[in-house]
C-alpha positions in Angstrom: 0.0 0.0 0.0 1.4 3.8 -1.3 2.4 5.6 1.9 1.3 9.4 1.0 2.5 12.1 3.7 -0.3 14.3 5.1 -1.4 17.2 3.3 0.9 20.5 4.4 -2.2 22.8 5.1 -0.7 25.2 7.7 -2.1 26.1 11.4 -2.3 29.7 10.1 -4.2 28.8 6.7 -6.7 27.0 8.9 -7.6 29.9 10.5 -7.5 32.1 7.4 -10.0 29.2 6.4 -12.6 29.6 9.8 -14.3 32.8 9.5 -18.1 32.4 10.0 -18.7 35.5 8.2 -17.3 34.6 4.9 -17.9 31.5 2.2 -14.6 30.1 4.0 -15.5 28.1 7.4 -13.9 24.8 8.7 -11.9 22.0 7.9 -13.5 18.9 7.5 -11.5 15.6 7.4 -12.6 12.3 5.3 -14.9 10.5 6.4 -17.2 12.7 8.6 -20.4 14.5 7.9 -20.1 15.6 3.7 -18.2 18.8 3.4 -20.1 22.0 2.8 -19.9 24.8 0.5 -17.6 27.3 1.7 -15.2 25.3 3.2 -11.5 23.7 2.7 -12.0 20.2 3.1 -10.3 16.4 2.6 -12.3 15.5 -0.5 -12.2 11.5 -2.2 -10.7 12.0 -5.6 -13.5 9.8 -6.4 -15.9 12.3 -5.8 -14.6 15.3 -7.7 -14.5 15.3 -11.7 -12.7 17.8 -14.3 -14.0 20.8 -15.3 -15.4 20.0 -19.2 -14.1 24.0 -19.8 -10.5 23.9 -18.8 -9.0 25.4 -21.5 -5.8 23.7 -20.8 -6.1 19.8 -22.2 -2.6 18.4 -22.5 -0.1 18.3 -19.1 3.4 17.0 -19.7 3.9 13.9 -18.5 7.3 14.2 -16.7 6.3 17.4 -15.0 3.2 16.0 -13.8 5.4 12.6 -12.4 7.7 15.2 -10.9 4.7 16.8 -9.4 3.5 13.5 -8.3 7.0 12.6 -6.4 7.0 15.8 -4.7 3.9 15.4 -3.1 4.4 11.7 -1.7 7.0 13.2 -0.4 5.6 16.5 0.6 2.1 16.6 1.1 -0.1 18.8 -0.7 0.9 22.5 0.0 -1.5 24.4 -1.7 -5.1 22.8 -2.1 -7.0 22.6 -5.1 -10.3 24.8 -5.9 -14.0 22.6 -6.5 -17.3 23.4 -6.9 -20.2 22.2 -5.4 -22.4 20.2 -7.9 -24.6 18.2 -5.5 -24.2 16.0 -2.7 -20.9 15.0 -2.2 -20.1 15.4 -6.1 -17.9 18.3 -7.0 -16.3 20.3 -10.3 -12.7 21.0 -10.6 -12.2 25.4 -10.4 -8.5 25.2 -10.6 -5.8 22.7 -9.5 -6.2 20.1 -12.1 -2.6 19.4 -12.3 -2.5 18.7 -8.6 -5.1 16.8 -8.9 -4.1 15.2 -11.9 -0.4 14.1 -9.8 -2.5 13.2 -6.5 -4.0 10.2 -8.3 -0.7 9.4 -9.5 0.9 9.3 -6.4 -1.8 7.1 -4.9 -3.7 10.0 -2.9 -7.4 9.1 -1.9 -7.8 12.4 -0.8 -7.0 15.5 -1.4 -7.4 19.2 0.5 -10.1 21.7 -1.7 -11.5 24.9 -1.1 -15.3 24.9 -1.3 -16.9 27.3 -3.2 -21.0 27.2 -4.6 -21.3 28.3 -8.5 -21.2 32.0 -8.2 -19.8 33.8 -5.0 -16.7 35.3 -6.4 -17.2 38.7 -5.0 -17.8 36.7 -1.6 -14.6 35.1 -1.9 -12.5 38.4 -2.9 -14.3 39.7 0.3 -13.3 37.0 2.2 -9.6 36.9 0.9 -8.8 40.6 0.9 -10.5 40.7 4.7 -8.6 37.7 5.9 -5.0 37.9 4.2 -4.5 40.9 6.7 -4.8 38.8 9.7 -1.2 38.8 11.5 -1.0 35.2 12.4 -0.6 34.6 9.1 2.9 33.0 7.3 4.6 34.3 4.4 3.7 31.3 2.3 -0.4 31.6 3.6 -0.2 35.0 2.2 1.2 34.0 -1.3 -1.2 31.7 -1.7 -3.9 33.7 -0.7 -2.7 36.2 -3.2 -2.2 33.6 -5.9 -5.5 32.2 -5.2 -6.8 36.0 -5.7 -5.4 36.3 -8.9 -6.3 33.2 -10.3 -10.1 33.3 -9.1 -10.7 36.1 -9.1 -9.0 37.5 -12.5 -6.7 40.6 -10.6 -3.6 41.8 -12.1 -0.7 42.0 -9.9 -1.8 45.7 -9.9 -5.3 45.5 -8.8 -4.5 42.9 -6.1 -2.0 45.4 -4.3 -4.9 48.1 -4.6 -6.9 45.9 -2.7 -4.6 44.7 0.2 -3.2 48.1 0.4 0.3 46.9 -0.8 3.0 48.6 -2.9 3.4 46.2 -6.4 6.7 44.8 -5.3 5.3 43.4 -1.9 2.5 41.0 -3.6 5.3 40.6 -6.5 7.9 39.2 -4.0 5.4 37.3 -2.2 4.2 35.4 -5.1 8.0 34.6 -6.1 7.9 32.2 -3.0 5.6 29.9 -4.8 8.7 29.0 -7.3 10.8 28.2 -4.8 11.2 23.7 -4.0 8.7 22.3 -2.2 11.0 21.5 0.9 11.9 25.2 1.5 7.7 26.5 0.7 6.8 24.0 3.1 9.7 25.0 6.0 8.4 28.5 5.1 4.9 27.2 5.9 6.1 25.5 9.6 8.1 28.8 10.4 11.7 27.5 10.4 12.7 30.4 7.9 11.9 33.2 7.4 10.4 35.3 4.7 14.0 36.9 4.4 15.5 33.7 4.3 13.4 32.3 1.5 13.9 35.9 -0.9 17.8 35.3 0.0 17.4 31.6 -1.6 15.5 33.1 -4.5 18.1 35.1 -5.7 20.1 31.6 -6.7 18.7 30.3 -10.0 20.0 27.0 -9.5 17.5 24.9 -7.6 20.3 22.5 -6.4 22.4 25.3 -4.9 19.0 26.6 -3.0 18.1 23.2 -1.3 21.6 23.4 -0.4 21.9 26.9 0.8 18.4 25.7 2.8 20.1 22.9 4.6 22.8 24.9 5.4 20.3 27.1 6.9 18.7 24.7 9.2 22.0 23.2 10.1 24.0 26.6 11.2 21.0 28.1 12.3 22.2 31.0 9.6 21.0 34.7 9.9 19.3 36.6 7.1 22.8 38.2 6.8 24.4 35.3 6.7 22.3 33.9 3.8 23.2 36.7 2.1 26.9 36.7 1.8 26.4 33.4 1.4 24.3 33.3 -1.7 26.8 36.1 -3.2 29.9 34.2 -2.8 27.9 31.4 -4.2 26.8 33.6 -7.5 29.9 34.9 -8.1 31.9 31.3 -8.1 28.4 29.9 -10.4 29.2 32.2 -13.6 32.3 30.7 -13.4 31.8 27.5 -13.4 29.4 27.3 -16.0 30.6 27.4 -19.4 27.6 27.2 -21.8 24.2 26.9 -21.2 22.2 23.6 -21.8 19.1 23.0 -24.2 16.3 23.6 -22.8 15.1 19.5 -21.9 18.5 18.8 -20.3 18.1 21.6 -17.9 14.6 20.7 -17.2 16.0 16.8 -16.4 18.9 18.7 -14.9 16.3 20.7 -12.5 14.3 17.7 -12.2 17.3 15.7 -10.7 18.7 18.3 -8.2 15.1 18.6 -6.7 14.6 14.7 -6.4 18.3 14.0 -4.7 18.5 17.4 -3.1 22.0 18.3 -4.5 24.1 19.7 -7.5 23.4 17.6 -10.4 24.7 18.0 -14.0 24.8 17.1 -17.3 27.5 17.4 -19.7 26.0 15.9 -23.0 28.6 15.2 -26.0 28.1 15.3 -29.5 27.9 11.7 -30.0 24.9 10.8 -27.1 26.8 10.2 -24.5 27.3 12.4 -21.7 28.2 12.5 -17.8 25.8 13.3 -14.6 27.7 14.5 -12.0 26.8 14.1 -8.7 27.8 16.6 -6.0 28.2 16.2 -2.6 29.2 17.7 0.5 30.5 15.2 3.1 30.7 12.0 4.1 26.9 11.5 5.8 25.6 13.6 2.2 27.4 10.8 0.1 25.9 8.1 2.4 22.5 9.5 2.3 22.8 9.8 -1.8 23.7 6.4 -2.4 20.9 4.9 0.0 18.7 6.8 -2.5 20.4 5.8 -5.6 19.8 2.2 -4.6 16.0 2.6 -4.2 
């Protein structure tokens, strides 16, 4: 039987999720009385179908299996968006590639937001209201903004009208939801900061952040710290790469780093072949690399 983490669903998002007022209310977990509309809930895959006017129809199949390792290995971060159709059957709003990679990874489950056909200005009441809650994390806040723009068809410019935000702020937080699912969801549990995570974010090479993370979490690291690290770290990159890679190897490239949490690369030749290097960084990193290279 698939072992599947728990989904990621923050303290703080569950409260952003429990105001009586709005169409956002509880939690409800499988298996308990059917979720209503208007709240985030643990919904049977079974029970929820796509939406027949999603305009998008084909999804890569090695970014939605990369997508699919992350979260048995993750948990769902960021739930999807349903509607409700009748009892206990719901429409796909948005999230269909999570969905899509929840079934592949052997989810029964998965965490929605509930909404009924047509209470959007509800909803951009009940975001807009709620996102300025202080008990809320940096990543509750970009998906809250994310989710606003989305659903509720915003511009980066009109969303930071309505939160009473300068541009750059909703812009910044939004950049967190590129960063690896490790560091979003150590963002999500508090053990970095949102200076921390815009540090990282300034390195383009996904291996080099998860390693600049752990080092973070190992030492403890300041902001500061972070900093000068991630310059000495950009400086010494530029040299050491000398061409760039076509497109599909850097995505395998990318793909690799993420899944072995290290510095991977490829050095193609002209005849096929071709090296992956490996990097890592002492002796209980190399252990912990080959124990995955044999699974």
């Amino acid at each position: 039987m698939t072992t599947v983490k728990r989904n990621a669903l923050g303290r703080g998002l569950s409260a952003l999720l429990e105001s009586s007022a709005t169409d956002v209310t509880t939690k409800t977990e499988i298996g308990s009385s059917p979720a209503l509309a208007g709240s985030v809930s643990n919904i049977a895959l079974a029970k929820i179908e796509a939406n027949p006017f999603q305009p998008r129809t084909e999804f890569e199949a090695a970014a939605l299996q990369e997508l699919s390792d992350s979260i048995k290995q993750q948990g769902i971060i960021q739930p999807i968006t349903v509607r409700k159709l009748g009892y206990d059957k719901f429409q796909i709003i948005s999230g269909e590639r999570r969905f899509r990679a929840s079934q592949m990874a052997g989810l029964e489950s998965i965490p929605a937001y509930i909404r009924i056909a047509n209470d959007q200005s509800m909803l951009e009441m009940a975001l807009v209201e709620n996102i300025q809650r202080e008990n809320l994390n940096a990543m509750e806040v970009a998906i809250s903004y994310k989710r606003l723009i989305d659903e509720c068809s915003l511009s980066q410019e009109e969303l930071a009208e309505k939160v009473g935000k300068e541009r750059s702020t909703v812009t910044n937080y939004i950049r967190l939801l590129k960063l690896p699912p490790q560091i979003q969801k150590a963002l999500m549990e508090n053990l970095i900061s949102m200076g921390h995570a815009r540090a990282i974010l300034a390195v383009d090479d996904i291996a080099m952040q998860l390693r600049i993370f752990n080092d973070i979490l190992a030492g403890n690291l300041s902001v500061r710290a972070v900093e000068s690290l991630v310059k000495s770290n950009g400086s010494s990159k530029k040299d050491k790469e000398p061409k760039s890679l076509p497109f599909e190897y850097k995505r395998l490239q990318d793909q690799l780093a993420r899944k072995f949490e290290t510095r991977v690369e490829l050095k193609p030749d002209k005849d096929g072949g071709g090296k992956i290097i490996f990097t890592y960084f002492s002796k209980d990193d190399f252990d912990r690399l080959l124990e995955q290279l044999e699974d």
